[in-house]
C-alpha positions as MATLAB code, in Angstrom:
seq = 'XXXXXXXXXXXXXXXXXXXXXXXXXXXXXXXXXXXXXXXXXXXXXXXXXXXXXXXXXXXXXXXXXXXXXXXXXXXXXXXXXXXXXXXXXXXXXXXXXXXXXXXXXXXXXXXXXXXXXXXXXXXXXXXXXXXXXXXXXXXXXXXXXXXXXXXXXXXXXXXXXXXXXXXXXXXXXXXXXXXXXXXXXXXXXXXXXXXXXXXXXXXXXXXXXXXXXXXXXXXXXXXXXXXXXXXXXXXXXXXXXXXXXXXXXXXXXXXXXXXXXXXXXXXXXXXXXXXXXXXXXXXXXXXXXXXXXXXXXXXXXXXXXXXXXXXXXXXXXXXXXXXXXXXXXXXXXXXXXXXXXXXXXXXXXXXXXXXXXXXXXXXXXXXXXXXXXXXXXXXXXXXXXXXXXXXXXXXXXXXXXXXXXXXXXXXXXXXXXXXXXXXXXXXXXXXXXXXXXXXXXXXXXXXXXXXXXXXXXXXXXXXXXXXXXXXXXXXXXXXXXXXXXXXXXXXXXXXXXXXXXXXXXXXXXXXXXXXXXXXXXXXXXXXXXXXXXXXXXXXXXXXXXXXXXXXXXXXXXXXXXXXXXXXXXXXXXXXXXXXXXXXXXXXXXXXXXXXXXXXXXXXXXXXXXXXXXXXXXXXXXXXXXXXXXXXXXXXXXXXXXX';
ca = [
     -82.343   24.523  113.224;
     -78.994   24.078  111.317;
     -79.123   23.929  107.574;
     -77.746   21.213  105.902;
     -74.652   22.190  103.036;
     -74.229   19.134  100.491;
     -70.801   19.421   98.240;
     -71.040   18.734   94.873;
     -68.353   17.065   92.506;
     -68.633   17.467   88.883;
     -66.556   14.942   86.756;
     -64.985   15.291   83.560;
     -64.298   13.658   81.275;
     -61.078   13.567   78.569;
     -62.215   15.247   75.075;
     -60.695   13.547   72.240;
     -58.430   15.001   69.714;
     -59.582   16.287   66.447;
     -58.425   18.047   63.562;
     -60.746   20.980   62.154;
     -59.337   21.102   58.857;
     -56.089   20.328   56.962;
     -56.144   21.946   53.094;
     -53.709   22.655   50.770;
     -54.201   26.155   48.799;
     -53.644   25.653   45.602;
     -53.536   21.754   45.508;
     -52.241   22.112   41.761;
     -48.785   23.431   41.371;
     -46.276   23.205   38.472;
     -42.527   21.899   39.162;
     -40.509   24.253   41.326;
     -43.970   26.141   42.598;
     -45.252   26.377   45.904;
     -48.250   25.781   47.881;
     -49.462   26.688   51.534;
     -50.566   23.475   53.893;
     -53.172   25.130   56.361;
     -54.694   23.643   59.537;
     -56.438   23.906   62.848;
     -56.912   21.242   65.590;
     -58.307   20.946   69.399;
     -57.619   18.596   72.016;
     -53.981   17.713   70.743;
     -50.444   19.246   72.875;
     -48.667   19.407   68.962;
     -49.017   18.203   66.024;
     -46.788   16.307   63.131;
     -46.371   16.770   59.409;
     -45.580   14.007   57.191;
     -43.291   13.478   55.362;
     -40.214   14.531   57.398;
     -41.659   13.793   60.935;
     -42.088   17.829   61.334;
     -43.120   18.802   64.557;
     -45.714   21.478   64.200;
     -47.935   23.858   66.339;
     -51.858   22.676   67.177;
     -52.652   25.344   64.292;
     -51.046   27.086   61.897;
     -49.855   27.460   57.900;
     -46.780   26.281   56.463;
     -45.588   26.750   52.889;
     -44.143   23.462   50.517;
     -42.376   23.077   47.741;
     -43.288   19.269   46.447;
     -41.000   18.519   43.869;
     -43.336   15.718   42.465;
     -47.219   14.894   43.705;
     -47.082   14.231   47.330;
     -49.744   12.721   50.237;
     -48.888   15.174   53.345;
     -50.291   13.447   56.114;
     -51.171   15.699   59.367;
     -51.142   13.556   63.402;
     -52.495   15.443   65.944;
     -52.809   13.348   68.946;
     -54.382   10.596   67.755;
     -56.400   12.571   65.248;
     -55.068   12.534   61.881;
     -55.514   13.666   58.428;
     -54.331   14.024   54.843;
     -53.995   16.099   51.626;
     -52.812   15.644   48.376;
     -50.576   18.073   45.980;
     -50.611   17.303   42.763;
     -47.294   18.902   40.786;
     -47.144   18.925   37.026;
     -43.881   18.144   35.229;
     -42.243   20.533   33.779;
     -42.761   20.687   30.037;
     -42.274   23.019   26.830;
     -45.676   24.101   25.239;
     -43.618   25.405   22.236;
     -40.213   26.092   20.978;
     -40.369   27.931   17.354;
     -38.248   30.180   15.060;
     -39.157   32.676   12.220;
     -38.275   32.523   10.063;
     -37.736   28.865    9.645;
     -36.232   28.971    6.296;
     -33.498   31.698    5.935;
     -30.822   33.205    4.039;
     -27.518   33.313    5.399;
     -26.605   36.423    8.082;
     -30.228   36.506    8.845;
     -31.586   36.764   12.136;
     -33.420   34.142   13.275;
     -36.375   34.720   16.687;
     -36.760   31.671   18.715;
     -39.592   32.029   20.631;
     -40.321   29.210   23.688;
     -43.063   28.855   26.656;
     -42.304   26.202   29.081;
     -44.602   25.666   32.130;
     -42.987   24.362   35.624;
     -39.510   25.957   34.554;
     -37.201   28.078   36.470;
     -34.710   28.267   33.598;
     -33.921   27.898   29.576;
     -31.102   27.336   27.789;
     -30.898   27.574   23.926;
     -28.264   25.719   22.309;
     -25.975   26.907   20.047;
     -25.059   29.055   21.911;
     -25.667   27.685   24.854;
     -27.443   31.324   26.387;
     -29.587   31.120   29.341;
     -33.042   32.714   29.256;
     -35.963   32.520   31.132;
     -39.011   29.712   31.286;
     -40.792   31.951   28.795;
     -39.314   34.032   26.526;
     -37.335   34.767   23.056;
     -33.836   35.129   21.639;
     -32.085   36.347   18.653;
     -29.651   34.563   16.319;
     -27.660   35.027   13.555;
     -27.943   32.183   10.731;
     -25.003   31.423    8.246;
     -26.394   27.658    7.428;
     -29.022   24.937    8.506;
     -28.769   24.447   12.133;
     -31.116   22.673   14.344;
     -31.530   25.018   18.238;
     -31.892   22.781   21.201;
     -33.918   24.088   24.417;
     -33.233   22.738   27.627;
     -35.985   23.833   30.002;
     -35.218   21.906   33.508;
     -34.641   18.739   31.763;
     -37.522   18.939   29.467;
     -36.382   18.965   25.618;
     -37.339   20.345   22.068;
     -36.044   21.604   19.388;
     -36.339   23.000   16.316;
     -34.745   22.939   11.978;
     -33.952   26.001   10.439;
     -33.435   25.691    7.099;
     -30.541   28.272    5.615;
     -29.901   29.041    2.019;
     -26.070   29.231    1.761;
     -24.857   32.777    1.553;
     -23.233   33.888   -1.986;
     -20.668   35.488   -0.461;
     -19.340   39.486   -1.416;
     -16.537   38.973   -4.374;
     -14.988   42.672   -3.202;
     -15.223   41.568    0.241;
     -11.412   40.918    0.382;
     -10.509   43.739   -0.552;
     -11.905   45.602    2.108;
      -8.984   46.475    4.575;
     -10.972   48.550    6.303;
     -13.534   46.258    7.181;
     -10.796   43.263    7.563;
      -7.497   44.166    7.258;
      -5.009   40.891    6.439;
      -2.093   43.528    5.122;
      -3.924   42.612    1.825;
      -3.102   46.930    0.767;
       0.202   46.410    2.162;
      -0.658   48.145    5.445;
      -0.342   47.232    8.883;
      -2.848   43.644    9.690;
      -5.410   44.383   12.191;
      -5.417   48.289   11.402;
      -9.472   47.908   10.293;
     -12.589   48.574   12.182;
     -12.535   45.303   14.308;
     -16.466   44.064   13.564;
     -15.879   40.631   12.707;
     -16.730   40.044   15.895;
     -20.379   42.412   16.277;
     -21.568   40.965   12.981;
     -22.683   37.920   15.028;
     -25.331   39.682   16.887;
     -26.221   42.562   15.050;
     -25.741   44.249   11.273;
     -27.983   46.963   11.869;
     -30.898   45.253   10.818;
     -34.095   47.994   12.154;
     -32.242   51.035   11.858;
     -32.289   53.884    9.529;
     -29.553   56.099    8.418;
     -29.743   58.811    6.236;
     -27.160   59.386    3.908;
     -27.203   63.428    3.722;
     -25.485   64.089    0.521;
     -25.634   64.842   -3.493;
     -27.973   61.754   -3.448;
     -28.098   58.123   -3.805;
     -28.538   55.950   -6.636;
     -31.744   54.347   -5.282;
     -31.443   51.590   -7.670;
     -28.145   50.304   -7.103;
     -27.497   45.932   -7.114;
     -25.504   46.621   -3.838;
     -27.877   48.793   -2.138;
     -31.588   48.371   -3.165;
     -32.380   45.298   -0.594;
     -31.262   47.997    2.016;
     -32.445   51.573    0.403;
     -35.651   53.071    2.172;
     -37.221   54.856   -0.859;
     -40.320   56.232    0.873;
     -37.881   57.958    2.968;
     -35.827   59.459    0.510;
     -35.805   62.808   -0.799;
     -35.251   64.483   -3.951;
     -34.728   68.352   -3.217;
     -34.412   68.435   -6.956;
     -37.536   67.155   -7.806;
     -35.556   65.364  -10.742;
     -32.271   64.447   -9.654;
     -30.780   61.483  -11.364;
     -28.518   58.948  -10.318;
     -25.075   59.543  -12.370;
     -25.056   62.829  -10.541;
     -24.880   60.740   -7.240;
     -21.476   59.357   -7.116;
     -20.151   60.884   -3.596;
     -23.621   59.962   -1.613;
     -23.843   56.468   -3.449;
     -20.092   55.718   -2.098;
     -20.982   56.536    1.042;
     -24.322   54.785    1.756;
     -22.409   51.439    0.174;
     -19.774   51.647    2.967;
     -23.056   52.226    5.174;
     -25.183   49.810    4.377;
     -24.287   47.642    0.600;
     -26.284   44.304    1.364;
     -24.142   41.152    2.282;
     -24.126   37.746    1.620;
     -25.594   38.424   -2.068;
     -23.043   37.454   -4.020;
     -22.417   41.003   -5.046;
     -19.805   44.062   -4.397;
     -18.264   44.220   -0.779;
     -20.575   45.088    1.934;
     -21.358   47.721    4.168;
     -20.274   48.166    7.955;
     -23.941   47.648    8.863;
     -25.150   45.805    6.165;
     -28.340   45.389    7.097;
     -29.425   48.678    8.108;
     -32.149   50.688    6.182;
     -30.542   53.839    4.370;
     -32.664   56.790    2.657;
     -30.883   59.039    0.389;
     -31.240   63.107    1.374;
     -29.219   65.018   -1.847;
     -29.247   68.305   -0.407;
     -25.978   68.747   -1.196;
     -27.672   69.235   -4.690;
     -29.703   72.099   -3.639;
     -28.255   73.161   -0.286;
     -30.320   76.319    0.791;
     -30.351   77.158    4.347;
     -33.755   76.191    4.410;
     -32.970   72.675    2.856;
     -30.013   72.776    5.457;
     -32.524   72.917    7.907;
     -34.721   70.226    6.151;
     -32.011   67.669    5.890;
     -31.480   67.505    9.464;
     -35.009   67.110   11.084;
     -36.858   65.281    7.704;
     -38.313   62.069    9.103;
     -37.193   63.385   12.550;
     -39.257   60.080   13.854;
     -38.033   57.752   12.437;
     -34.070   58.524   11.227;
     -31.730   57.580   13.753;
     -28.635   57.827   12.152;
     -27.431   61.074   10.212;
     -24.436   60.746    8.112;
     -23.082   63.971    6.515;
     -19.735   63.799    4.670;
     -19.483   67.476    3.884;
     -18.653   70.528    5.878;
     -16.639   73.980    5.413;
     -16.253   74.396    2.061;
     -12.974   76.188    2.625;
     -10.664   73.457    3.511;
      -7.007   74.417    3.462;
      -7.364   78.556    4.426;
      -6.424   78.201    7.574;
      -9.880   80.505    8.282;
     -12.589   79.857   10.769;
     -16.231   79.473    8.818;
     -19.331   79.402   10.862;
     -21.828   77.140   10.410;
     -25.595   78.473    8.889;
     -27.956   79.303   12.031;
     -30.770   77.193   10.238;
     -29.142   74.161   10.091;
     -27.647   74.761   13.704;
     -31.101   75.171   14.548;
     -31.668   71.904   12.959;
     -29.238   69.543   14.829;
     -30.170   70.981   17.777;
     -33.990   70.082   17.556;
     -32.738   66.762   16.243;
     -30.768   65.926   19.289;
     -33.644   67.269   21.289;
     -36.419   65.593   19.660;
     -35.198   62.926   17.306;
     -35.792   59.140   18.108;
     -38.971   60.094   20.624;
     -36.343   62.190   22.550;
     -33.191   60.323   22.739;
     -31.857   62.162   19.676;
     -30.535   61.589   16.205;
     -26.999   61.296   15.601;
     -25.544   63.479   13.816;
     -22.218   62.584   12.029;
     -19.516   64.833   10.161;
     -15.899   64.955    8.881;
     -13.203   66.340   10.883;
     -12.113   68.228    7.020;
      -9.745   67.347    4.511;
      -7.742   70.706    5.304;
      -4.715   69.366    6.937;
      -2.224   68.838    3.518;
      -1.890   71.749    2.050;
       0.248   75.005    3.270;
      -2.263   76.735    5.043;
      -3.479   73.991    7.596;
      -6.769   73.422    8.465;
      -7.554   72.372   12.201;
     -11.149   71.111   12.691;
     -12.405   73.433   15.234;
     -12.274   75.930   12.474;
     -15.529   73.886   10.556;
     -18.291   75.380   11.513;
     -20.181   72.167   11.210;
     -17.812   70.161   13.054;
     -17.326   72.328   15.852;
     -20.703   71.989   16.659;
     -21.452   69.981   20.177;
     -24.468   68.498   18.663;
     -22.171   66.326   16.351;
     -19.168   63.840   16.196;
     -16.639   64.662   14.035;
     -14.911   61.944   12.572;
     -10.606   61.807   11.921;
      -9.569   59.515    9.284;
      -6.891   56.687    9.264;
      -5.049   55.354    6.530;
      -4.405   51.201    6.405;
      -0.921   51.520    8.543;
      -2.995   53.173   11.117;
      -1.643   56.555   11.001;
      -3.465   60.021   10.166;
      -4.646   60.490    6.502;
      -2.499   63.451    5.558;
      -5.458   65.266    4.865;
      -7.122   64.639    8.146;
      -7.511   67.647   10.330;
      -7.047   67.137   13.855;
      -8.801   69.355   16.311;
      -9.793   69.329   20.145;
     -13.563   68.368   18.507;
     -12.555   65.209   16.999;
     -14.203   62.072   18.753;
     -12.673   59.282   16.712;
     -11.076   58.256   13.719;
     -11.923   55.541   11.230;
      -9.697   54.161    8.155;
     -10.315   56.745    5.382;
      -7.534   55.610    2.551;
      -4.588   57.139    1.893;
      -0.981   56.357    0.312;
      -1.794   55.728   -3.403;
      -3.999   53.465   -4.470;
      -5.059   52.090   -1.042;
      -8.333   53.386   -0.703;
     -11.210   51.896   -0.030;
     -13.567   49.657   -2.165;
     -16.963   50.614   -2.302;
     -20.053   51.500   -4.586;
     -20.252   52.949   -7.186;
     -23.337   54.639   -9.454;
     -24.145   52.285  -11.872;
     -22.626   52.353  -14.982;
     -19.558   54.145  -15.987;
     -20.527   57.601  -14.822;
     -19.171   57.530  -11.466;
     -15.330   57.296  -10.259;
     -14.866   54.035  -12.065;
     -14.718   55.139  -15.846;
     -12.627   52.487  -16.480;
      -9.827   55.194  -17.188;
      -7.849   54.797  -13.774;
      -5.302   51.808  -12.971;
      -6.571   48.905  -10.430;
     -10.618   49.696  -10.272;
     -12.907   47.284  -10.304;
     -13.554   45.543  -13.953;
     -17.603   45.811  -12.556;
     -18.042   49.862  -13.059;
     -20.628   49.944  -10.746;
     -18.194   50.015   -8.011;
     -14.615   51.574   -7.035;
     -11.551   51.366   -4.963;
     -10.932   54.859   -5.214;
     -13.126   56.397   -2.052;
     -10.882   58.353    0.157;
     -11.086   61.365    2.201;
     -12.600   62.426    5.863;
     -16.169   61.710    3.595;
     -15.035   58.385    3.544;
     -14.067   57.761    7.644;
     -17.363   59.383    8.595;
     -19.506   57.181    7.014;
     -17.836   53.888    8.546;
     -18.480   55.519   11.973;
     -22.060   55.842   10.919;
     -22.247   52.349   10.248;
     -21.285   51.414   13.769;
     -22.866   53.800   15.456;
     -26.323   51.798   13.761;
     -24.756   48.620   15.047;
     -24.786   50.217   18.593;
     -28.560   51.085   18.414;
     -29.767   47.938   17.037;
     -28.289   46.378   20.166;
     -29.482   48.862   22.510;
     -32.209   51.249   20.735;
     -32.677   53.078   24.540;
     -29.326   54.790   23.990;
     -29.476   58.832   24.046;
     -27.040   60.718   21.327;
     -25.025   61.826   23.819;
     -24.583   58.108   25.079;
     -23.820   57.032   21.637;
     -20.479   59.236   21.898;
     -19.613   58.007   25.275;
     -19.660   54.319   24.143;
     -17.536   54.996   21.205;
     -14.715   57.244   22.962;
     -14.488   54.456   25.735;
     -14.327   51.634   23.465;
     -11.997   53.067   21.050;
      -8.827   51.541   20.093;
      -5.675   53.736   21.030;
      -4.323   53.158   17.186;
      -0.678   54.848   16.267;
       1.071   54.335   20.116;
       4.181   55.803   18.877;
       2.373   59.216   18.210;
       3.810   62.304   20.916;
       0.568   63.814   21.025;
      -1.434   60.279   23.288;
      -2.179   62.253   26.653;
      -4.516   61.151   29.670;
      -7.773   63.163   30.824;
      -8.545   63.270   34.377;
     -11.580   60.167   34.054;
      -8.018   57.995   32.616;
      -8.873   57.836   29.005;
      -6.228   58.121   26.092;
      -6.871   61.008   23.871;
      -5.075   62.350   20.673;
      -5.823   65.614   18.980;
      -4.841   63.891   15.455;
      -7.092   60.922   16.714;
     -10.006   61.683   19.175;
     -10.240   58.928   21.296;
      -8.733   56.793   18.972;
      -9.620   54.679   15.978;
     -13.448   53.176   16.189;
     -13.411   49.349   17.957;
     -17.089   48.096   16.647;
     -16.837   45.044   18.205;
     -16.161   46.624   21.629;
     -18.289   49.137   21.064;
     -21.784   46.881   20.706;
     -20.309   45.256   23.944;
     -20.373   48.177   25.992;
     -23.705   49.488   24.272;
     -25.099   45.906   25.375;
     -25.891   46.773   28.917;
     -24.998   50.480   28.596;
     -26.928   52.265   31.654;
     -29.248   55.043   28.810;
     -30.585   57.848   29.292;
     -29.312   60.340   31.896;
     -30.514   63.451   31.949;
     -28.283   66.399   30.351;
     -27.134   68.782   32.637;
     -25.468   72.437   31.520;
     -23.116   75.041   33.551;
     -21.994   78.205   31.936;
     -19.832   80.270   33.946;
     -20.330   84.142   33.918;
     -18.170   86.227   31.268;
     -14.566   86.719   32.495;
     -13.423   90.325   31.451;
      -9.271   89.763   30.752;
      -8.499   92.371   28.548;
      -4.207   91.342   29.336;
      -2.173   92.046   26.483;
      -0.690   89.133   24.875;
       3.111   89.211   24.763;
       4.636   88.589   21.326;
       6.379   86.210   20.428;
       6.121   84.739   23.889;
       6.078   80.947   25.079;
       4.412   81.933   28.144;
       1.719   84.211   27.132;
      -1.346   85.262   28.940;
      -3.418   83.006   30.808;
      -6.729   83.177   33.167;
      -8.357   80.533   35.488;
     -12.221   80.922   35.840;
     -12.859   78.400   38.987;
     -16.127   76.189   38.901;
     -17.828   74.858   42.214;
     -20.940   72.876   42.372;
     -21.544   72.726   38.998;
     -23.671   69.918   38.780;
     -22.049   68.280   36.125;
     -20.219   64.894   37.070;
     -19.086   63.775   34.330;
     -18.258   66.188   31.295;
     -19.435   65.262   27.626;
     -18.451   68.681   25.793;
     -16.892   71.966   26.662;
     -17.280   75.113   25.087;
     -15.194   78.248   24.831;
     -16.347   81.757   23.839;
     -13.723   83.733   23.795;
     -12.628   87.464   21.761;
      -9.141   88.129   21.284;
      -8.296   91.077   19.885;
      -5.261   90.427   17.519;
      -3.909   91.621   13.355;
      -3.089   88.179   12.797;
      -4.341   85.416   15.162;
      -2.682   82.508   12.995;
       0.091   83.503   15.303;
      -1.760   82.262   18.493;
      -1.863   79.004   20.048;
      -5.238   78.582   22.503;
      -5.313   76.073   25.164;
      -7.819   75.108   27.848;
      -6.272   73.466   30.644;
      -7.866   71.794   33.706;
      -6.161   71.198   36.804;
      -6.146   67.821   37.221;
      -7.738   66.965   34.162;
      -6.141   66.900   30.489;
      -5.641   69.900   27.890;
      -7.502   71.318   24.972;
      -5.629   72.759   22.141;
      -8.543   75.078   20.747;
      -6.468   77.432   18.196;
      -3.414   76.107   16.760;
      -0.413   78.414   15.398;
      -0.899   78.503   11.614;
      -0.602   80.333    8.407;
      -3.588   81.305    6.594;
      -4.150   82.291    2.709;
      -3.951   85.339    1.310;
      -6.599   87.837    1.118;
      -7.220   90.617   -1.237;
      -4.496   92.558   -0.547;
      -2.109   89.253   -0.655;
      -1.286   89.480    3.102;
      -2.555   86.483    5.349;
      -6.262   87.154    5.917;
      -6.769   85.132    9.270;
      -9.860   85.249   10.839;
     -10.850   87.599   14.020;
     -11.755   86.031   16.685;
     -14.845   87.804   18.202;
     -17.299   85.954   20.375;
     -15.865   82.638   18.761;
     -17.152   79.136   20.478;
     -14.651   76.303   19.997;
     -15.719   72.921   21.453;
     -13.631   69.829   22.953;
     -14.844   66.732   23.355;
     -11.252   65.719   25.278;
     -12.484   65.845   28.807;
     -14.940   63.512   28.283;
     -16.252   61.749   31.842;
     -13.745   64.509   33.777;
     -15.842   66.340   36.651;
     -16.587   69.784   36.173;
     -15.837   71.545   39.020;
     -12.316   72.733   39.777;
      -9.753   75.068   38.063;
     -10.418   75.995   34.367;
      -7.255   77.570   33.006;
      -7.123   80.064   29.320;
      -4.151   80.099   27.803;
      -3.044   82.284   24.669;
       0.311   82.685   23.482;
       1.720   84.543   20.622;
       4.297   82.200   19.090;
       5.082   84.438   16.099;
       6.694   88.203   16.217;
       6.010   91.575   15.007;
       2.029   91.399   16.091;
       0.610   92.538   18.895;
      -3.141   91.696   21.089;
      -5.586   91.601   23.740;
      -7.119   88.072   25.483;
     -10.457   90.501   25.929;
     -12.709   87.984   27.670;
     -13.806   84.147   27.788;
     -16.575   82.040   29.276;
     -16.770   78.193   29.982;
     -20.033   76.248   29.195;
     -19.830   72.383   30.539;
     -22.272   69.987   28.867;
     -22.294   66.396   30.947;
     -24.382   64.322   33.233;
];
């Protein structure tokens, strides 16, 4: 019996097309945001988006940017579906200032949130920011700000008492110089042009001196009296007159209808008069009191023996001192420390400034001094130390204007020719005292605009910004990073304009890093009276440092009168450090020339600034006078940089 097979047809048939979902994640979005479309289908060969006619896969996720509310609409097949994104407008939640009602020169926050934003734009002055955020402005009268946020609009009044101006103002050619002295125009500070961002409004400098009158017109809006100290216990003012000078050219308050004004005049100054009491222990005070919150340390004193022609060395504590200042001061990026180059450089036994023991120290700028033509102040000393210069008066009875203590106790006694008929200021401020002081000023400026900026940054900004003042002078040379560099002048004379420019978005902060090469054992006889003299090279590979800030020399000659040597440091490829100058120095007991020995001296240069340190380091010591005869015994290099 055969079996019987039956075939069996199974018919299907067509499943239509649907769409599993279609969403929009999230289906809120502000103006310029994005959203993702997400969906899934079956039973569909592709699918479209709408609108655009975009061709799409059967599932998938695809990310929009509506730029107003908009229906996407999702074919698949003949399935189809839809979703709606709603997008906000853009808008400004607020746009406010404070203060709203100011004096004039004050700064001015406007503060703005906008929603749906990329972008802001505040005019005056017409700066971009971003869709949230705040900006600082400086006020002289009523203006109304406008904010432009994507096309959305506000704005905002604020309401500015007129400024009463600075009657002395004028005649402050260091601050503006017209030729209104007689001097050369434009031979000032050049701030004009910084005083529209900043005036040093947050910072505090200590004036480290014989004290301050606390109660001054000019200066109380700006003095810090919780800050000040009285090593005295009960110090008064009229014994203030050299400190209250030089916190006026500091910080005396504009726009008050008062005296001239300060440099920054709007910084916060506190009145240290150790110069009243100055122990080595009070030395040591000065410079770490308030070690928080001081960022600026202006000291216009130094070697008291100015015009010897001897090398003084400075007092271990207070070395100690600006040392932990650098270190820890300003929650590590250091306080900085400002001093005279000396007023030694006039008289017949010249002065250079590597012989201060204060100035020669790397943890401090010392400051060269300018008079209103643009040349040195006679007095000035130069050295291979000094960083900058800064108008310091000179020539007569072009000094500058500044405060004075009140009353007629000060320099205005109403007994010399061309002061002020107000006693509680003078014209007569001069000296190295005087330069420093104006540096400190700026250097506030600089760390108002950028507060992250390390002491050792501070110098870099101002030898790269400085003006290269005096081009006639035969001493202008080149380092090896291409910067101009005078030993009467530092880097040149202080630009403060440039300066807070280059601060502004100044890369802060690296790291400090040290070489010190081993001792080199010479002992060469120096040949008198000799233009070539002795010389060694101590070589330096892989240093670490790329860019020098300081060098240091320790070095022991072995000589009866070493005013008759000249001391260079040369490096190949670099620029040249005149450490030791030829000189005369004043008599001793005996009435012969008492010039110091020179045993395990340092002497610091601040001249190859940004130069590498590796390569060939070259000692030179020449005996340019006769009858005397030495020994170079030994030297070492020590490279402070980055």
């Amino acid at each position: 019996m055969r079996a019987l097979v039956l075939g069996v047809v199974v018919l299907t048939g067509c499943t239509p097309a649907s769409i599993s979902f279609f969403t929009a994640e999230p289906a809120r979005v502000v103006a310029g945001a994005s959203t993702q479309l997400s969906w899934s289908s079956m039973g569909a060969a592709a699918c479209r988006l709408t609108p655009g006619d975009q061709p799409l896969s059967v599932a998938g996720a695809l990310t929009v940017t509506p730029a107003v509310t908009t229906d996407y609409g999702l074919t698949c097949g003949a399935a189809t579906a839809s979703v709606r994104v709603e997008v906000d407008p853009v808008r400004i939640v607020r746009f406010a200032a404070f203060p709203v009602t100011a004096s004039s020169g004050d700064l001015v926050t406007l503060t703005w949130e906008s929603v749906g934003a990329s972008r802001c734009t505040v005019t005056p002055p017409g700066r971009e920011g971003p869709a949230s955020g705040s900006m600082r402005l400086r006020v002289t009268s009523t203006q109304t700000f406008s904010l432009d946020c994507d096309g959305a609009t506000a704005s905002v009044t604020v309401a500015v008492t007129p400024g009463l101006g600075d009657p002395l103002y004028s005649q402050q050619w260091h601050l503006l110089n017209t030729g209104q002295s007689q001097g050369r125009a434009g031979e000032d500070l050049s701030v004009i042009g910084a005083w529209a961002s900043v005036r040093g409004e947050g910072v505090l400098v200590s004036v480290v001196d014989d004290g301050v009158d606390l109660a001054h017109e000019d200066l109380v809006a700006n003095v810090d009296v919780t800050r000040s100290h009285d090593y005295l216990g009960n110090a008064t003012a009229d014994l203030a007159e050299h400190g209250t000078a030089v916190a006026g050219l500091i910080g005396a308050r504009d726009e008050n209808g008062l005296g001239g004004r300060g440099v920054a005049p709007r910084a916060s100054v506190a009145s240290f008069n150790l110069l009243q009491d100055s122990t080595s222990a009070n030395e040591l005070d000065a410079m770490v009191r308030g070690l928080d919150v001081v960022q600026v340390s202006n000291n216009s004193w130094g070697d008291a023996d100015d015009g010897t022609g001897q090398l003084t060395t400075a007092d271990a504590l207070w070395l100690m001192g600006v040392e932990r200042g650098t270190r820890e001061g300003r929650g590590g990026r250091g306080i900085v420390y400002l001093f005279p180059s000396g007023n030694g450089a006039d008289g017949r036994f010249v002065d250079d400034s590597n012989f201060d023991g204060q100035a020669n120290s790397r943890f401090v700028f010392a400051i060269g001094g300018v008079s209103d033509d643009g040349t040195r102040a006679a007095y000035a000393e130069a050295g291979a130390n000094v960083l900058v210069s800064a108008p310091s008066g000179h020539r007569g009875a072009r000094y500058l204007v500044t405060t004075d203590v009140t009353g007629a106790d000060g320099y205005n006694s109403g007994r010399t020719a061309g002061e002020p008929a107000n006693p509680h200021y003078t014209q007569t401020f001069e000296g190295t005292s005087a330069s420093t002081p104006l540096v400190a000023g700026v250097v506030a400026l600089l760390l108002q605009e950028n507060p992250q900026l390390t002491w050792r940054d501070v110098r870099r900004v101002l030898a790269r910004s400085a003006r290269r003042n005096h081009p006639s002078h035969p001493d202008w040379s080149v380092n090896g990073a291409g910067l101009s560099v005078n030993h009467d002048y530092g880097f040149g004379v202080v630009n403060a304009t440039a300066a807070v420019q280059l601060a502004k978005d100044f890369v802060a902060g690296a790291p400090e890093k040290t070489f010190s090469s081993a001792v080199a054992q010479v002992n060469q006889a120096i040949p008198d009276a000799s233009a070539t003299g002795v010389s060694n090279v101590i070589t330096v590979q892989g240093s670490g440092v790329a860019e020098v800030d300081v060098v240091e020399v320790t070095l022991t000659i072995e000589h009866p009168h070493s005013g008759d040597l000249e001391v260079r440091l040369e490096h190949e490829g670099g620029g040249f450090s005149r450490l030791h100058p030829q000189h005369a120095c004043a008599p001793g007991r005996n009435g012969q020339p008492a010039c110091s020995p020179l045993a395990q001296v340092t002497f610091t240069s601040v001249r190859h600034l940004d130069e590498s340190g590796d390569g060939r380091w070259r000692l030179v010591v020449r005996d340019l006078a006769a009858q005397d005869v030495g020994r170079l015994v030994s030297w070492r290099l020590t490279l402070f940089g980055r």
